[in-house]
N, C-alpha and C positions, 0 to 999 in steps of 0.2 A: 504494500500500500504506500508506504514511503517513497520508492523509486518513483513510481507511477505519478505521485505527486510532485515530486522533483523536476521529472521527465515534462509533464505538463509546464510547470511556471517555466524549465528552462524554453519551452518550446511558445510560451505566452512570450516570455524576453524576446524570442529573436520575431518574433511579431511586430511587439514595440518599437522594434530599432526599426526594422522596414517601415512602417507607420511614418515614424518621425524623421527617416530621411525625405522619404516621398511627401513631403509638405512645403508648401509655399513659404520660405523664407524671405529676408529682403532681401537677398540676392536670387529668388529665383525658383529655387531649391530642385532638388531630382526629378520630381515629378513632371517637367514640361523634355527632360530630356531623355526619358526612357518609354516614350508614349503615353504621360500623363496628361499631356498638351491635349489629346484628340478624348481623353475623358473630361476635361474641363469645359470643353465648347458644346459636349455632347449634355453632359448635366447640371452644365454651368459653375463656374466659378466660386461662387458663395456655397451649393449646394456640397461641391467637392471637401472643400476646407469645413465643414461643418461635420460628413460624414468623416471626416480622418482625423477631428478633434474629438469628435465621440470616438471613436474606435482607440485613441489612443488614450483617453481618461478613462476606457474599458477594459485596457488592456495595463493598465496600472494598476486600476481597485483591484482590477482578479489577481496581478503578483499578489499584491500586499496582504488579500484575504486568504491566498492559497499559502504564502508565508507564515501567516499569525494559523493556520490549520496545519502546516507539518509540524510549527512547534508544539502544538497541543498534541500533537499525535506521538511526537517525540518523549518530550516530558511528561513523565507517571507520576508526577509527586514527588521525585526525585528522590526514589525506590534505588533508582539505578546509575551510577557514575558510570559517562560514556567518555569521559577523557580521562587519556594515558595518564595526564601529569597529576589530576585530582585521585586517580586510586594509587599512583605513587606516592603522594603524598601524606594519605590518608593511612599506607600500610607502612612508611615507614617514621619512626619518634624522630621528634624532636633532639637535634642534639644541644647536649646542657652547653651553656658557655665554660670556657677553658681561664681558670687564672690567673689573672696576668703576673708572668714571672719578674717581680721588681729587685733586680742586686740590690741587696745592703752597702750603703756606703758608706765608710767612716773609718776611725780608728781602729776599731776593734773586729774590722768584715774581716770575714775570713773567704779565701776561694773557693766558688762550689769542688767538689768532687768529680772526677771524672769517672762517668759508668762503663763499664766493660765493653758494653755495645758503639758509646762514642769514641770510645779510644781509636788512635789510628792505629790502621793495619801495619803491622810489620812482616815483611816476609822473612821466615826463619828459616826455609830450603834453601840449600846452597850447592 
């Protein structure tokens, strides 16, 4: 049902876009130069720009309502995370913050310690 609905508004879009090229702009627009000319004199000029501004506020309302109808169709209540990043997020914790390591300074600091794992390597095969 989803696709299907998809399938449609994308196929409402490329309606739209043919609509709105094929309109009387101020320069002219597509419709006198791909044999819009011979539908203009045929049903007149007014009647043409009035049927391609309904058709194109027709073909807007149906995106917008077939939009606002796949997310209803999509969205259960929000039962169900459908992005990657929100159920990665969700299954993995928080991590704690780390504190901050501030050297003592003064008279009496003494050197941290060096651990086994940061000492440097020395190679002892010869």
């Amino acid at each position: 049902m989803y696709i299907a609905l998809i399938s449609v508004i994308l196929f409402l879009c490329v309606l739209l876009v043919l609509v709105v090229l094929s309109q009387n702009s101020k320069g002219g627009g597509l419709s006198s130069q791909f044999g819009g000319g011979g539908t203009s004199q045929l049903m007149g000029v007014k009647r043409t720009g009035d049927l391609l501004e309904k058709l194109t506020w027709g073909f807007a309302i149906g995106i917008i309502v077939l939009t606002l109808c796949s997310h209803m169709i999509v969205s259960d209540g929000g039962a169900e995370v459908r992005s990657v990043n929100e159920q990665r997020a969700g299954q993995a914790p928080a991590p704690a913050p780390a504190a901050p390591a501030i050297p003592q300074q003064g008279p009496g600091a003494t050197a941290p310690a060096q651990t086994p794992a940061a000492a440097p390597a020395t190679d002892t095969a010869q």
